[in-house]
C-alpha positions in Angstrom: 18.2 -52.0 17.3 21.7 -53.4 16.4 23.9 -52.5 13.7 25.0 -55.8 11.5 26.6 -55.1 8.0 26.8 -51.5 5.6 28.0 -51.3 2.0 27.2 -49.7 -1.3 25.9 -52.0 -3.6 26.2 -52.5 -6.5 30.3 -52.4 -7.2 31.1 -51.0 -3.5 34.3 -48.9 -3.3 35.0 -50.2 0.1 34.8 -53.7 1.6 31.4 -54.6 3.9 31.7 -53.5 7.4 30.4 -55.7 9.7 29.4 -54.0 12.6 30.1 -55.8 15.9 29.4 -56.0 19.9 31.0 -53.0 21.8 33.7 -50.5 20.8 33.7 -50.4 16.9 36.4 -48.0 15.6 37.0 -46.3 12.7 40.2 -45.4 12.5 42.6 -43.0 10.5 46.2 -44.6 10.2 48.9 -42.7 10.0 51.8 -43.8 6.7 54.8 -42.9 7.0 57.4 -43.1 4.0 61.3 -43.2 5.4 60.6 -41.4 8.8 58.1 -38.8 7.1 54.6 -38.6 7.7 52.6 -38.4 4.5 49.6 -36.9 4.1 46.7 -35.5 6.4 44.4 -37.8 8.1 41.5 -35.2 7.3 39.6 -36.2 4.2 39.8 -39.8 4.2 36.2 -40.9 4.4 35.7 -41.2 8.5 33.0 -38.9 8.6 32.0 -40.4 5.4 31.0 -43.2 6.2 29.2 -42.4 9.7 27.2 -40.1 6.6 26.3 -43.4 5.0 24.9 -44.6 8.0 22.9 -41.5 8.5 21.8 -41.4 5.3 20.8 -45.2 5.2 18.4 -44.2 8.2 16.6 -42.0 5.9 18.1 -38.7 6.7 17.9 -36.0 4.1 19.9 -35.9 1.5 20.9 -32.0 0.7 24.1 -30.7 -0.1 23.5 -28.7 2.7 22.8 -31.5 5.2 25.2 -33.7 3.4 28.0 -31.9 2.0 30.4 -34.8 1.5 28.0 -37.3 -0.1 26.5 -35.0 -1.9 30.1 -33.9 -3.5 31.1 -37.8 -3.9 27.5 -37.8 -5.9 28.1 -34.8 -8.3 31.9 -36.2 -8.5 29.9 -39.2 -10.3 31.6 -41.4 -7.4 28.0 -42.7 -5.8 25.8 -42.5 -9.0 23.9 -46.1 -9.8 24.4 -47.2 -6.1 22.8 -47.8 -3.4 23.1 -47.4 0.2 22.9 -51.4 2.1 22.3 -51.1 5.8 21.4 -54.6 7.6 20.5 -54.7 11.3 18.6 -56.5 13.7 15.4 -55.2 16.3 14.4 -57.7 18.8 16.8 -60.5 17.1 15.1 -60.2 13.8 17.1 -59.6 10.9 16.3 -56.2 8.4 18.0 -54.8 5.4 17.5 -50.5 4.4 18.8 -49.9 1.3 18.1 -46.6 -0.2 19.9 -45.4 -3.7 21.4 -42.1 -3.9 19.9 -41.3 -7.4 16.5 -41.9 -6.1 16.7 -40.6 -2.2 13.2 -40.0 -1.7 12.5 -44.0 -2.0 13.7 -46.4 0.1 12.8 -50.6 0.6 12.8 -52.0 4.1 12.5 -55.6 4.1 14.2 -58.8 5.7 17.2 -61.1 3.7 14.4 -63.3 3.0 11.8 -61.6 1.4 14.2 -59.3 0.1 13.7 -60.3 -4.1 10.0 -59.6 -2.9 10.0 -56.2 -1.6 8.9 -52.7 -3.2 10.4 -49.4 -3.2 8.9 -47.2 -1.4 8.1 -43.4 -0.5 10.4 -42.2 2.0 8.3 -40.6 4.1 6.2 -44.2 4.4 9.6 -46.2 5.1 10.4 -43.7 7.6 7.2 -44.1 9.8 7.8 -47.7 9.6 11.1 -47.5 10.4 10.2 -45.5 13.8 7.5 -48.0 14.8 10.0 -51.0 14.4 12.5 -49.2 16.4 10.8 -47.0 18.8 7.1 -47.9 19.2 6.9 -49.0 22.8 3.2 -50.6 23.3 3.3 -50.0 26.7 4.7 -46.4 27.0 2.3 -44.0 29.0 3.4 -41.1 26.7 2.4 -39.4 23.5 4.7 -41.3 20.4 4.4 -40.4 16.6 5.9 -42.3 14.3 6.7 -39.5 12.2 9.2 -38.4 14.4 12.2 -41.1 13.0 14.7 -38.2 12.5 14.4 -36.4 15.5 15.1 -39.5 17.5 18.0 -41.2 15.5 20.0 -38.1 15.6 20.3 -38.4 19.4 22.3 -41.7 18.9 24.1 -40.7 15.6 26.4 -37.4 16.2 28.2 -36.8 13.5 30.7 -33.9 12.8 29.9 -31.9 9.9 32.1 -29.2 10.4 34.3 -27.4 13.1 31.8 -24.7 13.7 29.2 -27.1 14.2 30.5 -29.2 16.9 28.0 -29.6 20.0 28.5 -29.0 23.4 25.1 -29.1 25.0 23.7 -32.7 25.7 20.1 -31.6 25.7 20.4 -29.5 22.6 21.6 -32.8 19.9 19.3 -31.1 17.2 20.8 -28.0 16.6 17.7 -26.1 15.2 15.2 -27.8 17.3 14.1 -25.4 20.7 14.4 -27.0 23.9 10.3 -26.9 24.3 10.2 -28.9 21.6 13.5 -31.6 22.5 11.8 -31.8 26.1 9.1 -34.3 24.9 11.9 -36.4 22.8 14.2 -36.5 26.2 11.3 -37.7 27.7 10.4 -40.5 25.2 14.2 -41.7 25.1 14.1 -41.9 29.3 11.1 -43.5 28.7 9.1 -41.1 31.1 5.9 -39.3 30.6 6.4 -37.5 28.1 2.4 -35.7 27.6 3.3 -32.7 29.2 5.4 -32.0 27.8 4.2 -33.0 23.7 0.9 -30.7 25.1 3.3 -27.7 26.2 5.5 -28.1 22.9 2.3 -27.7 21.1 0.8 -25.1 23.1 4.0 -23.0 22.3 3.9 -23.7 18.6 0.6 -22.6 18.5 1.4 -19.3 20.5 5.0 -18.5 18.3 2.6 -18.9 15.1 -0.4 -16.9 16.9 2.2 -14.0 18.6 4.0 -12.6 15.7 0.6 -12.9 13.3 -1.2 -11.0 15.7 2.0 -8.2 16.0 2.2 -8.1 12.5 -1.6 -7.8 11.8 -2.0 -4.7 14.5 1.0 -3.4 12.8 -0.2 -4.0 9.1 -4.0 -2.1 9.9 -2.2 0.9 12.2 -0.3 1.4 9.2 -2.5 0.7 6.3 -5.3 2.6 7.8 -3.0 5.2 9.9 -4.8 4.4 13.6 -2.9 4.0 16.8 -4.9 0.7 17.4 -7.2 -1.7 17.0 -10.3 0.2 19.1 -9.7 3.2 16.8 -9.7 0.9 13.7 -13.2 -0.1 15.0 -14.1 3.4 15.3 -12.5 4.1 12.1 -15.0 1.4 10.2 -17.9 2.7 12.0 -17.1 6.6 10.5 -16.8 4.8 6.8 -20.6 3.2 7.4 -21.3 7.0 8.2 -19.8 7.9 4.9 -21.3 5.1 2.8 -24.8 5.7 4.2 -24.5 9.3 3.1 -23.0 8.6 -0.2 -25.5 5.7 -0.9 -28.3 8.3 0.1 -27.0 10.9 -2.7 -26.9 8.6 -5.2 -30.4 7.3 -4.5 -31.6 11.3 -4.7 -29.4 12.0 -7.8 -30.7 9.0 -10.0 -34.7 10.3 -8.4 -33.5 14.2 -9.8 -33.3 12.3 -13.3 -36.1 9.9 -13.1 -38.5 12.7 -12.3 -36.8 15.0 -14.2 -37.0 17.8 -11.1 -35.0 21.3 -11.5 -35.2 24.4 -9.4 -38.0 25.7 -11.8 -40.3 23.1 -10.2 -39.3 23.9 -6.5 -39.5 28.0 -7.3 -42.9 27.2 -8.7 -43.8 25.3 -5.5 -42.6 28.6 -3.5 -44.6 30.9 -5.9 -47.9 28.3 -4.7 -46.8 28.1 -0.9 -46.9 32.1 -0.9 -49.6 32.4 -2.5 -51.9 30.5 -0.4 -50.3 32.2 2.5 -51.6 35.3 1.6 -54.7 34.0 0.4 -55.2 32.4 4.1 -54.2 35.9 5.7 -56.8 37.4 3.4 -59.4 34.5 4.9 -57.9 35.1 8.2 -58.5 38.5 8.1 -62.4 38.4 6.9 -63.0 36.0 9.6 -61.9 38.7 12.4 -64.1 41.5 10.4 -67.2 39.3 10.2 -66.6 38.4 14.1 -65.9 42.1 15.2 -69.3 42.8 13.3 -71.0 40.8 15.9 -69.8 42.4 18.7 -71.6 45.7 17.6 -74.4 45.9 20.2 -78.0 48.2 20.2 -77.3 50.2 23.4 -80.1 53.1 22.1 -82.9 52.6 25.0 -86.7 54.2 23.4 -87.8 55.0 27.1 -85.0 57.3 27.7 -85.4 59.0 24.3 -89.6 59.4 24.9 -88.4 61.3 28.7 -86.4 63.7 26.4 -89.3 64.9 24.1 -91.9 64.9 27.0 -91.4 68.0 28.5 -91.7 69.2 25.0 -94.7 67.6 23.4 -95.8 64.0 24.8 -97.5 63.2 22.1 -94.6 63.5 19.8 -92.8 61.8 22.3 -94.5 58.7 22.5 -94.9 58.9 18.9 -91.0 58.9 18.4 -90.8 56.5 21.0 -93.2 54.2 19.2 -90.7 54.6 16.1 -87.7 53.9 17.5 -88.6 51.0 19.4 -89.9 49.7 16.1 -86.4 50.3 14.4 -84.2 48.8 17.3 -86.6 45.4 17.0 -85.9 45.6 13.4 -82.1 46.1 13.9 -82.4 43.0 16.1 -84.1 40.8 13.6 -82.0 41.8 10.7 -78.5 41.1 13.4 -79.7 37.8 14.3 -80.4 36.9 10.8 -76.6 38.5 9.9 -75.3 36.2 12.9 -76.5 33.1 11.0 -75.0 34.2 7.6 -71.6 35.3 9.3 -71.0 31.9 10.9 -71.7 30.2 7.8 -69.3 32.3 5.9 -66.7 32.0 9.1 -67.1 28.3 8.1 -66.2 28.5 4.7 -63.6 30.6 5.1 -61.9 28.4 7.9 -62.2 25.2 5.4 -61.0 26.9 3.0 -58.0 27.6 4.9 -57.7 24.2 6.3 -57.5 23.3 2.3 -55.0 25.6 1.7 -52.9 25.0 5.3 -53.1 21.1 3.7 -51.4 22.1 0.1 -48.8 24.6 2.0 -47.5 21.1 3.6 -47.8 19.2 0.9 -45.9 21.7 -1.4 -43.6 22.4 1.5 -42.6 18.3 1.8 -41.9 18.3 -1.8 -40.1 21.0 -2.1 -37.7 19.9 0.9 -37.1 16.5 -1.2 -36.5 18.7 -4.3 -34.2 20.6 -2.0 -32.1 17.4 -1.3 -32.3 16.1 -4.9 -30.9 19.3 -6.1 -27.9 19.4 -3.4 -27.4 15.7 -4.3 -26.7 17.2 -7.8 -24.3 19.9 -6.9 -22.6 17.2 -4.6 -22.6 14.7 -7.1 -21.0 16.4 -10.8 -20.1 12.8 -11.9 -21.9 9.6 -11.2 -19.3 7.4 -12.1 -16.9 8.8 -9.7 -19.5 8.5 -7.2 -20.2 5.0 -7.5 -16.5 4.2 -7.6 -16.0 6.4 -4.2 -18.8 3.9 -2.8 -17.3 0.7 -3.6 -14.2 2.5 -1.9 -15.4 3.0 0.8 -17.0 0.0 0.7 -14.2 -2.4 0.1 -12.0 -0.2 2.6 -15.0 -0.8 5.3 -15.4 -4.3 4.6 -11.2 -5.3 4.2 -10.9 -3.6 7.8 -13.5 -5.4 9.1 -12.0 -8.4 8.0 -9.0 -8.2 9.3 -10.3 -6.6 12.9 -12.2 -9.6 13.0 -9.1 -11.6 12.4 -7.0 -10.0 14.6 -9.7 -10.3 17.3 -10.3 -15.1 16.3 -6.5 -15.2 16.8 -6.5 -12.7 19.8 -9.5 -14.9 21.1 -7.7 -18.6 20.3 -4.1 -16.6 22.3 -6.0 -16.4 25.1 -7.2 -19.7 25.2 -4.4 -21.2 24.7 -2.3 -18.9 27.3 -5.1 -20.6 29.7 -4.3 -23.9 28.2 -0.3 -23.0 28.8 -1.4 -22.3 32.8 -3.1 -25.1 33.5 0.4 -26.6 32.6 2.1 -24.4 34.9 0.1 -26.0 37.7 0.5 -29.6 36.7 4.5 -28.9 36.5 5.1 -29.9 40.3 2.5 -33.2 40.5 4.5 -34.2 37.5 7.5 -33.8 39.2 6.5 -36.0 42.2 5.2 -38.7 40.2 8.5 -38.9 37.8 10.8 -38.9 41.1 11.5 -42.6 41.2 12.4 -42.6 37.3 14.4 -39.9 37.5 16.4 -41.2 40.5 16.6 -44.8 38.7 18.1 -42.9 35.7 20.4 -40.1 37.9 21.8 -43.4 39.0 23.4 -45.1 36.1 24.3 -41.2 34.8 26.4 -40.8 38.4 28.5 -44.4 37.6 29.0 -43.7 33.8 30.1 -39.8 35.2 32.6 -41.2 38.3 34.0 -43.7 36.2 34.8 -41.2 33.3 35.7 -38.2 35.6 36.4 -39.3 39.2 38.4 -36.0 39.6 35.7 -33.7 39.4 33.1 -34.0 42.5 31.5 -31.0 43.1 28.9 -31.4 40.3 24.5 -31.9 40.0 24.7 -34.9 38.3 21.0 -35.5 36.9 17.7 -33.3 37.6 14.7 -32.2 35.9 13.8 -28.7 37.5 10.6 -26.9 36.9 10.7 -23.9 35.5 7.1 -22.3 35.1 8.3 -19.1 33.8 10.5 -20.6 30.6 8.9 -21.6 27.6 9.4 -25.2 28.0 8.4 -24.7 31.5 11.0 -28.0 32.3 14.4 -27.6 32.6 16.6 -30.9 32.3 19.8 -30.2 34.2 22.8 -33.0 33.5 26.2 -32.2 35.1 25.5 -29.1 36.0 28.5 -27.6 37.7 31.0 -24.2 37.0 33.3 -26.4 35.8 31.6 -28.3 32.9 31.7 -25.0 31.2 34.7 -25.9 28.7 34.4 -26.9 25.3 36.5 -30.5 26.9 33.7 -30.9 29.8 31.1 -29.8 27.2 31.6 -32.9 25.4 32.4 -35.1 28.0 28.7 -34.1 28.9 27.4 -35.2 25.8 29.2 -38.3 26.4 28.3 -39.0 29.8 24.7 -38.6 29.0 24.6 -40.2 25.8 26.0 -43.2 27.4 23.6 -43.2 30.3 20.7 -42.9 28.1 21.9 -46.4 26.0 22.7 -48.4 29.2 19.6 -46.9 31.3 17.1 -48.1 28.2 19.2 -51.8 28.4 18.4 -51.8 32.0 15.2 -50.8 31.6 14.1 -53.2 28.8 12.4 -50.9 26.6 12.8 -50.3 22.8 15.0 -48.4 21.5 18.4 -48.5 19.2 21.6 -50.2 21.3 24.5 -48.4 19.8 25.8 -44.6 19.5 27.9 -42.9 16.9 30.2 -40.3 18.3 32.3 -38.6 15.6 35.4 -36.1 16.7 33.8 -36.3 20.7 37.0 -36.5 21.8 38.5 -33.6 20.5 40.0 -30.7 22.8 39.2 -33.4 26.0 41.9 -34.7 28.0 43.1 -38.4 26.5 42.4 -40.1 30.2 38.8 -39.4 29.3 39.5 -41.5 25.9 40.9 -44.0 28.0 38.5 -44.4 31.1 36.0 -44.7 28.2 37.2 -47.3 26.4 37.6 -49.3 30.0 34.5 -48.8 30.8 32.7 -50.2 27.7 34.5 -52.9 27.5 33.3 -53.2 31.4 30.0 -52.8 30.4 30.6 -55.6 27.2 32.0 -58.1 29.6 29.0 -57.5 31.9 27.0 -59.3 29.1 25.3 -56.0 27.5 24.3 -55.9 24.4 25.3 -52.5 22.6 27.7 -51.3 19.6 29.4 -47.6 20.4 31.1 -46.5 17.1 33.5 -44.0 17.4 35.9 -42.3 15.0 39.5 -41.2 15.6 42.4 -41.1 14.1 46.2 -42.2 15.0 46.9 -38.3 15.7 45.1 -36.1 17.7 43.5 -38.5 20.0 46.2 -41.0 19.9 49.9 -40.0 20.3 53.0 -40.7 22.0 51.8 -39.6 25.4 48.7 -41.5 25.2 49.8 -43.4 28.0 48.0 -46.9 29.4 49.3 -48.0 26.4 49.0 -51.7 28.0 45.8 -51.3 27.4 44.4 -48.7 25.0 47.4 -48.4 22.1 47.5 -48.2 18.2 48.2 -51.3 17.8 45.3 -53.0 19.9 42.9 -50.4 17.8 44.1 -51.3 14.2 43.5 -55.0 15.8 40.3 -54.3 16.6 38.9 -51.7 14.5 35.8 -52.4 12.0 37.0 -49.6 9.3 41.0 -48.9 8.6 41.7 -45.6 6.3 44.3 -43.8 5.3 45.4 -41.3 3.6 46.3 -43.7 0.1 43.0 -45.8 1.1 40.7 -43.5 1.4 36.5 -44.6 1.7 35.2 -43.1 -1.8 39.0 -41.7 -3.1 38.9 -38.1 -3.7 36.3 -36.3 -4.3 
């Protein structure tokens, strides 16, 4: 992608820029009225107009993200226009326009078709807007083309205020982690990036899972005042306990009033039960009389009784033997007929307490049910209040069992995912080895942009990309790493040097991707050499027959002064000559606002 023309349309404050091959300046002039210097340089529409750029390339359009345009808009300045970016991808010509009344449309056409095309949504322009610039069909990577403004910041950097100036080369999205930047590095080197996209989305998944999981134990240890989630369980299983018993109650409460039962009934049942106790000891006690009866036995012997009388008269004693022997067989008969009538009455008796011993049960089961009824009455005074303690406990049972069982998905889908995030760790080093040669090809052109710009400073790791299982984004990408690149100078001059390596390592390379960068204020607080060597070698890298725009604003102080020197070759004069955009402080982009 090449930058060809921007301007507001319709009624433009400013002139069309035409963008062109190489350095493109815009510069902040310097007027002076009889030896005095009039005016600051700050303000003047520098910034401004990289905005314009920015905002032609869809970005939003807030007045936080976009102070100044959005104060030029409220100041009435860019009401009824439209933002007109033209620029070429693969030597075919494309115009952006986008108004600022209407910044969630855009139309992306060509100058021929151009009467022809429709406004669109922006976030349908966008993704085909990332496929025309980025899509590489041959990349071995994952690529979405929903991912237009977290590439194109990379190549436009844009100061939006002192406080927001960046000094890390990897970290060129401010609120964007490194696990997450990792896969766009990898896209813009054009290396492998499915690692890393799988890692960046294993960690998304885990900082949404983590924090729900934390907040969830917290939220049911307090709500429900247990340590933890096992005693929460245990907790639920007690409420069961108490809904079982309380649905029990109930049940024997409505039976007390169905059957109308009172403690009249169950003392009557108690009256019965005693009575046919004693009724069965009466039985009980009959049956042992009529047995002992039995036992009785006729031990008189008639011989022994004649012997006693016949020394007195033998005639009287075989007469009184002849008597009593006649009585005992008597007593026999009538015994053995009493036998036969006692174990019939035994018989009856014994059924009759098998009757009663049945009815004692009977009246003693009902009377335990009565029992319960009645202790579900003195348990229960209100029924209302009882139901409404059941769905209580109920809804308290079931809502903690709801949110145990959630805790326990997301616990379950953590832990899956941690094992996803290991079998990462694992693939970290065979990545590494089969990335080497890309990473050497790009270290390369990193090391002559870096000696070229800063031949003084040697002891330095130019390029690497370090495993580093026991991060978050489990790769490290180390660029100029050294104790001195720790300055807010060397910081930017880092951001330089690797900026510029990535545009002339994708020209080598041959793959798609925009061939210009936008540095705003870069070269602030670094030493003017830097500024220098810079501009020397792009117009190195220009003559060498690359193709690429670097747009860079400065102004005539500050960057330029009178101890520039090289002014043979980098002066004021050779940058007003050459410079795309001139402002100052009289001529300013949009005027105030």
């Amino acid at each position: 992608m090449i930058l060809k023309k921007l301007y507001l349309d319709p009624d433009s404050p400013f002139e069309p820029v035409v963008f062109k091959p190489g350095i493109n300046f815009i510069f902040g002039k310097k007027e002076v009225e009889e030896g005095n210097e009039k005016f600051s340089l700050n303000g003047i529409g520098k910034s401004t107009f990289l905005d314009l750029i920015d905002f032609a390339l869809l970005s939003s359009f807030t007045k936080k993200n976009s102070k100044r345009l959005y104060a030029a808009y409220d100041k009435g300045i860019l009401k009824n226009k439209s933002v007109v970016l033209e620029f070429e991808v693969e030597n075919k010509r494309y115009l952006i326009t986008r108004a600022f009344d209407e910044p969630n449309k855009a139309t992306l056409t060509t100058p021929k078709l151009i009467n022809e095309s429709a406004i669109q949504n922006l976030d349908d322009v966008k993704k085909t807007l990332c496929d025309l610039i980025f899509k590489r069909d041959k990349y071995p990577g994952y690529f979405s083309n929903t991912w237009l403004r977290k590439l194109i910041p990379f190549y436009i950097k844009i100061q939006k205020s002192k406080r927001g100036r960046m000094f890390d080369p990897i970290k060129y999205i401010s609120e964007a982690t490194e696990v997450e930047l990792n896969q766009y590095h990898f896209f813009l080197l054009n290396i492998d990036n499915t690692l890393a996209n799988k890692n960046f989305k294993i960690q998304t998944d885990l900082k949404r899972l983590k924090p729900t999981i934390k907040e969830l134990s917290n939220f049911i240890s307090e709500s429900y005042n247990v340590p933890n989630i096992d005693e929460a369980q245990k907790r639920i299983n007690s409420l069961q306990v108490e809904i079982k018993k309380l649905e029990s109650s109930i049940n024997l409460f409505r039976l007390s009033h169905q059957y109308k039962l009172s403690e009249d009934k169950a003392d009557n049942l108690t009256a019965d039960i005693k009575t046919l106790w004693f009724e069965n000891n009466a039985d009980e006690k009959k049956i042992e009389s009529y047995r002992n009866s039995l036992r009785n036995d006729i031990s008189i012997k008639a011989g022994a009784v004649k012997r006693i009388y016949e020394d007195l008269n033998s005639l009287l004693a075989e007469n009184i033997k002849k008597t009593l022997q006649e009585a005992i067989d008597f007593r026999k008969q009538l015994l053995s007929s009493r036998k036969e009538f006692i174990a019939k009455e035994i018989n009856k008796l014994q059924e009759n307490i098998e009757q009663r011993n049945k009815r004692i049960s009977e009246n003693e089961t009902t009377r335990s049910e009565i029992f319960k009824i009645l202790a579900a009455q003195k348990a229960i005074t209100d029924l209302t209040e009882a139901y409404a303690e059941l769905d209580r406990k109920r809804v308290e049972a079931a809502t903690l069992q709801a949110k145990i069982q959630v805790y326990l998905d997301l616990s379950k889908e953590k832990n899956e995912i941690q094992q996803e995030e290991s079998k990462i760790v694992s693939e970290i080093f065979t990545f590494k080895a089969l990335i080497q040669k890309q990473e050497i090809d790009f270290a390369s052109v990193l090391i002559s942009v870096y000696e070229y710009l800063y031949p003084e400073i040697k002891d330095i790791d130019p390029f690497s990309i370090i495993p580093k299982q026991n991060t978050n984004s489990k790769i490290e990408f180390s660029i100029l790493s050294s104790t001195k690149a720790n300055s807010e100078g060397i910081g930017r001059g880092r951001i330089l040097v690797y900026d510029l390596s990535v545009l002339f390592y994708s020209i080598q390379q041959n793959y798609k991707a925009p061939r210009f960068i936008i540095h705003d204020g870069i070269f602030d607080g670094m030493d003017k050499s830097h500024f220098i060597k810079c501009c020397l070698y792009l117009e190195e890298k220009l003559f060498e027959g690359n193709n690429f725009q670097y747009i860079i604003s400065l102004n005539e102080e500050g960057t330029l002064n009178q101890n520039f020197g090289e002014t043979d070759k980098i002066n004021t004069e050779k940058i007003l000559k050459e410079a795309i955009l001139i402002l100052t402080p009289t001529k300013k982009l949009l005027g105030d606002f």
